[in-house]
Structure formats: C-alpha cells, structure tokens
C-alpha positions, 0 to 999 in steps of 0.5 A, spaced: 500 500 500 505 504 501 509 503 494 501 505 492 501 512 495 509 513 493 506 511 485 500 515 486 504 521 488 510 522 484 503 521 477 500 527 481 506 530 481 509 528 473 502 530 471 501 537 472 499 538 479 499 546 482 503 544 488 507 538 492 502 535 496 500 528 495 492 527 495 489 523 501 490 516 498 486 512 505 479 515 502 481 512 495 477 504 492 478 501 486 474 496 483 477 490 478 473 489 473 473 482 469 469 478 466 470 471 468 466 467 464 468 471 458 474 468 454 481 471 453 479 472 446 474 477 449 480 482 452 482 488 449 489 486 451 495 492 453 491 498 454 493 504 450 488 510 451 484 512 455 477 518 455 471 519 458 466 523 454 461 528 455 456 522 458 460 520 463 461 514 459 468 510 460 472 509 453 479 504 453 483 503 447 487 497 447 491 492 441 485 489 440 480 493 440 475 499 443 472 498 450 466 502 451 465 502 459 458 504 462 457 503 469 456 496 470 458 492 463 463 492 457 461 492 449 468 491 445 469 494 438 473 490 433 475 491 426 471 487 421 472 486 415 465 486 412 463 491 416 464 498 412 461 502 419 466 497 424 473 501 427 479 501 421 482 497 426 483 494 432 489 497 434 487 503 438 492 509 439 489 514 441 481 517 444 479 524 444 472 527 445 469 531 439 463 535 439 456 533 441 456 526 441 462 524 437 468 522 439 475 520 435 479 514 435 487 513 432 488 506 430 494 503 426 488 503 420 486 510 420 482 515 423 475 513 426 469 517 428 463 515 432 458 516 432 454 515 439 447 515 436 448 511 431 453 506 433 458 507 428 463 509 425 466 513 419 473 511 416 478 516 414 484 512 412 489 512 406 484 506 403 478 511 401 484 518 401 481 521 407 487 521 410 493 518 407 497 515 413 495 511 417 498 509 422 495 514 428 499 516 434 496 521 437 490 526 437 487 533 440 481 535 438 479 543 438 476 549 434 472 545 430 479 541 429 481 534 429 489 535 430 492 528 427 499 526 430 502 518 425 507 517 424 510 520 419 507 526 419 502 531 422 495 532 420 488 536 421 481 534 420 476 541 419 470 537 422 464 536 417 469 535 411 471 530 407 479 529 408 485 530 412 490 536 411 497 534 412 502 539 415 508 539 411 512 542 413 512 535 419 513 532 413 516 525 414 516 526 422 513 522 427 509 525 432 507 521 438 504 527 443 498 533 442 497 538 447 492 543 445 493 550 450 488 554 453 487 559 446 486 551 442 493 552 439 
C-alpha cells in the first residue's frame, strides 16, 4: 500500500499538479473489473488510451480493440472486415472527445469517428484518401479541429469535411504527443 501512495504521488506530481502535496490516498477504492466467464479472446489486451466523454461514459483503447465502459458492463469494438461502419482497426492509439456526441479514435488503420447515436463509425484512412497515413499516434481535438499526430507526419481534420490536411512542413516526422493550450493552439 505504501509503494501505492509513493506511485500515486510522484503521477500527481509528473502530471501537472499546482503544488507538492500528495492527495489523501486512505479515502481512495478501486474496483477490478473482469469478466470471468468471458474468454481471453474477449480482452482488449495492453491498454493504450484512455477518455471519458461528455456522458460520463468510460472509453479504453487497447491492441485489440475499443472498450466502451458504462457503469456496470463492457461492449468491445473490433475491426471487421465486412463491416464498412466497424473501427479501421483494432489497434487503438489514441481517444479524444469531439463535439456533441462524437468522439475520435487513432488506430494503426486510420482515423475513426463515432458516432454515439448511431453506433458507428466513419473511416478516414489512406484506403478511401481521407487521410493518407495511417498509422495514428496521437490526437487533440479543438476549434472545430481534429489535430492528427502518425507517424510520419502531422495532420488536421476541419470537422464536417471530407479529408485530412497534412502539415508539411512535419513532413516525414513522427509525432507521438498533442497538447492543445488554453487559446486551442
């Protein structure tokens, strides 16, 4: 427990926090969450992104696939490939909320958009041209703006258009973190 708080403090700290105390870890309490009766295929595997979006609803990418949690039970996302309106692949990189009900998903197959009254999502990846690379590693969303890191080079999506620009400036780079400041910059 003690090794716990030690972790938990020096996260806090590395995160970004306005002074050097540690929270009070004594009024903390994790559940583990585990299907038992659920096979291993079922798992999402090491888990690679993690976001809540505007409804509270818990969102877990992994190296094969997105989780979505709402309160009491896992629904697992999964590329398939006779289904145009599943995830472009099951290696998820990277979530960001979006506007409205929409959130934003980096895979290593393309940029992906879900939309949550629908239950599906919209591809933008080097197969249809939306996005000429594919292999998403980072993601920031602001301004009406979907801000694309992969990993040759950095791109934006202008939300309601059909394609991604590249930036080219970062032509060739990887770009493996986004960070937006408070002006969305």
């Amino acid at each position: 427990m003690v090794l716990l708080r030690v972790l938990v403090c020096v996260i806090y700290l590395l995160g970004g926090a306005h002074g050097y105390a540690c929270p009070n870890t004594d009024e903390w309490r994790f559940t583990h969450w585990m299907d038992e009766s659920a096979p291993t295929a079922d798992s999402i595997g090491a888990v690679n992104a993690l976001a809540q979006d505007k409804q509270g609803i818990i969102w877990v990418g992994g190296e094969n696939g997105l989780a979505r949690f709402t309160a009491d039970q896992f629904k697992v996302f999964r590329h398939s490939v006779n289904d145009a309106k599943s995830i472009s692949n099951s290696y998820v990189s990277s979530i960001v909320n979006g506007a409205a009900d929409q959130l934003w998903i980096g895979t290593n197959g393309g940029l992906n958009s879900y939309d949550m009254r629908t239950d599906t999502f919209i591809r933008y990846d080097s197969r249809n041209g939306r996005l000429l690379n594919d292999n998403i590693l980072s993601l920031a969303y602001g301004d009406g703006h979907v801000w694309i890191g992969t990993l040759e080079g950095f791109w934006f999506l202008k939300v309601g258009s059909d394609r991604a620009q590249e930036v080219t400036a970062l032509r060739g780079l990887t770009v493996y973190t986004l960070h937006l400041t408070e002006g969305g910059a």
